[in-house]
C-alpha positions in Angstrom: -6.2 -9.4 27.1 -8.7 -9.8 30.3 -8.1 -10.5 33.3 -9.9 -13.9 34.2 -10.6 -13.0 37.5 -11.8 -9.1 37.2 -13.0 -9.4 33.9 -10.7 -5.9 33.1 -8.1 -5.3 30.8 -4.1 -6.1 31.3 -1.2 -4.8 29.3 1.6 -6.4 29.0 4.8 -4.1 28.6 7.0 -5.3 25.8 10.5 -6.0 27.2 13.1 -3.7 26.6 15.3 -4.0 23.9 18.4 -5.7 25.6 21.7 -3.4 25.8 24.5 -4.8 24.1 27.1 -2.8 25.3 25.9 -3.2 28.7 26.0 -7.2 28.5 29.3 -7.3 26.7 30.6 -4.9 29.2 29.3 -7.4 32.1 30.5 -10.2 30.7 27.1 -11.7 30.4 27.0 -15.5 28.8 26.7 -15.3 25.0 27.0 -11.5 25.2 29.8 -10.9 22.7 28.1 -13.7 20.4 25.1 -11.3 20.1 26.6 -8.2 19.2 28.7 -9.9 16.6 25.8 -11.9 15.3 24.0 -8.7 14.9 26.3 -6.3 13.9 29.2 -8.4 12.0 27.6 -8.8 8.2 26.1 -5.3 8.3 30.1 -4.0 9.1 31.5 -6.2 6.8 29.0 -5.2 3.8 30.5 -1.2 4.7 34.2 -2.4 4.9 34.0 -4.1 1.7 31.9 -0.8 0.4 34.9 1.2 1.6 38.0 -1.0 0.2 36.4 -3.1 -2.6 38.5 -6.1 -1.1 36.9 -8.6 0.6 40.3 -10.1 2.6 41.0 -6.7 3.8 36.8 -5.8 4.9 37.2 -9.4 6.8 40.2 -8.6 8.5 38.7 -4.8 9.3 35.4 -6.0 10.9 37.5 -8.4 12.8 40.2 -6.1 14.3 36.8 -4.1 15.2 34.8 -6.4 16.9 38.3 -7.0 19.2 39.2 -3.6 19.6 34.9 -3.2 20.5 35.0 -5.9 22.8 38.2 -4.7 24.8 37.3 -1.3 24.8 34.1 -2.3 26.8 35.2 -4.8 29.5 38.2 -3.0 30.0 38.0 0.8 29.0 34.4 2.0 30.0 32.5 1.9 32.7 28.9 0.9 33.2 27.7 4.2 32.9 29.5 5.5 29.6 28.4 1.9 27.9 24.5 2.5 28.9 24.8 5.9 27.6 26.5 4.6 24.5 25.0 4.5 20.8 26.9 1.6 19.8 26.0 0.8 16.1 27.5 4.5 15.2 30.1 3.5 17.5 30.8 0.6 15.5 30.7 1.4 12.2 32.7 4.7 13.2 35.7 2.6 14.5 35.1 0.3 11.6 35.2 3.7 9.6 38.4 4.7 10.7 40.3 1.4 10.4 39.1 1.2 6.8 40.7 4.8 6.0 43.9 3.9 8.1 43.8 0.7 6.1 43.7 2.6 2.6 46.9 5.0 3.8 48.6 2.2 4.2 48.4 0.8 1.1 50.7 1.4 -1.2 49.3 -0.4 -4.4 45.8 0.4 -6.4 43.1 -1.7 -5.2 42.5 -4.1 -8.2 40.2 -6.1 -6.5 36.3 -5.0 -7.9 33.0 -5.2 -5.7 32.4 -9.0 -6.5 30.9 -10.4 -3.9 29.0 -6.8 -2.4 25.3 -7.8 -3.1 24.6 -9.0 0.4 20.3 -9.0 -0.8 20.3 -5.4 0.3 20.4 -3.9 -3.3 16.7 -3.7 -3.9 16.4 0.2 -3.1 18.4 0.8 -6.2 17.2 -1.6 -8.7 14.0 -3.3 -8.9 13.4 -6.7 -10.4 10.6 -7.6 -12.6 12.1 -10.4 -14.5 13.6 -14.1 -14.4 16.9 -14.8 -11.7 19.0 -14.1 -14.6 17.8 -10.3 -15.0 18.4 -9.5 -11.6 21.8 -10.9 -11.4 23.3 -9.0 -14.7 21.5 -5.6 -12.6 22.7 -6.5 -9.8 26.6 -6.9 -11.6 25.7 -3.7 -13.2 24.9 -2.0 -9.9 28.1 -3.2 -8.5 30.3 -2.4 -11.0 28.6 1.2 -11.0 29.4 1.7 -7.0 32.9 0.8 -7.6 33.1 3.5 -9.8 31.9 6.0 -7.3 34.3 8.2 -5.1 34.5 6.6 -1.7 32.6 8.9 0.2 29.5 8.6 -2.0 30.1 4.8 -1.8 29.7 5.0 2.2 26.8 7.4 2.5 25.1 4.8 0.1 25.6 2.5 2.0 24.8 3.6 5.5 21.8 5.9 4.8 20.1 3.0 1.7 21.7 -0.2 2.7 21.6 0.2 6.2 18.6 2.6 6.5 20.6 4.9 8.8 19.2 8.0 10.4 21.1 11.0 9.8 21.8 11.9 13.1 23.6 8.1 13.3 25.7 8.7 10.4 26.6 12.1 11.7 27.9 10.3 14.5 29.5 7.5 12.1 31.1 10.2 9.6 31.7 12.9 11.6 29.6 15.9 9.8 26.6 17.8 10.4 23.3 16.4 9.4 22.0 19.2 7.2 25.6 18.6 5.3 25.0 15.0 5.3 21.8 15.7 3.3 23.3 17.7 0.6 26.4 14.9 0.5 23.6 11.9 0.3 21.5 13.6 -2.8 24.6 14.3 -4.5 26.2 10.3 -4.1 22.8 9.4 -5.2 22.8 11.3 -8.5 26.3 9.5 -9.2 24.6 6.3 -8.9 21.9 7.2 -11.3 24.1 8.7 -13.6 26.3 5.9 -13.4 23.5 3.3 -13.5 22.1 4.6 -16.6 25.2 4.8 -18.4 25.0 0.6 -17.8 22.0 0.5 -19.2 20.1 -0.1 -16.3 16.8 1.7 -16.8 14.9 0.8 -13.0 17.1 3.0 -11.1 15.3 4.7 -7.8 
């Protein structure tokens, strides 16, 4: 763009990506809205990844987005919530209730991964045919991650479905990220396996 005066060339700066925890810790208008609006689905898709129940993912995410919320207005100050990564941060506390959540339980899960195709499930299985072929591989998909050990389940799911770096899901998880590499080939190679023992033959 010109300017219509000189004749020379203006840039305009793009403006900087708005800090969440910075807003909710203000208690800017509409702040906590945001980070819910942004955050809430893709914590609920890795609760229910986690715990394969969907009343128990909704009741996670929400006891997270309160214990989020207080621990910004009330526990940190400015500083610490500008120097904050918060989606690790959030899916690390929605982490750790999910595992406190399956301690406490004292019954198998029974419930399977119905309702876990949130339209993210297109790096594993691609689609070339009619509606119907793409539902039966996406029930095949699902039925093939709730087979998977828990941990291979997540990493799916942060690294894939959420397209995670690895230094933010070291943060989420807790591990190195040469470690993390190792552990994210290996949940892979249970999907395929299990994916091709469905039958499902466009596996990634």
């Amino acid at each position: 763009m010109k300017n219509s005066w000189t004749g020379e060339a203006v840039w305009r700066s793009e403006p900087a990506e708005e800090n969440l925890a910075v807003a909710v810790h203000r208690c800017e208008t509409g702040a906590l809205e945001r980070l819910i609006d942004r955050y809430e689905r893709a914590l609920y898709s890795y609760a229910y990844g986690i715990l394969q129940n969907a009343f128990d993912a909704q009741e996670v995410v929400q006891d997270a987005m309160l214990r989020a919320h207080r621990a910004l207005t009330r526990q940190y100050n400015e500083q610490r919530c500008i120097d904050l990564a918060l989606r690790p941060w959030l899916f690390r506390m929605t982490r750790n209730l999910c595992l406190n959540k399956r301690r406490s339980k004292t019954r198998a899960l029974e419930q399977p991964l119905e309702t876990f195709d949130d339209g993210r499930l297109g790096p594993f299985v691609r689609h070339h045919g009619e509606d119907a072929e793409r539902r039966e591989d996406a029930e095949l998909l699902r039925r093939a991650m709730g087979a998977l050990p828990v941990e291979a389940r997540e990493l799916i799911v942060l690294r894939f479905m959420e397209d995670m770096s690895y230094g933010e899901i070291a943060r989420t998880v807790g591990a190195t990220e040469s470690a993390l590499r190792g552990k994210v080939f290996r949940s892979l190679k249970l999907l395929r396996d299990a994916l091709e023992k469905k039958g499902v033959t466009h596996a990634v």
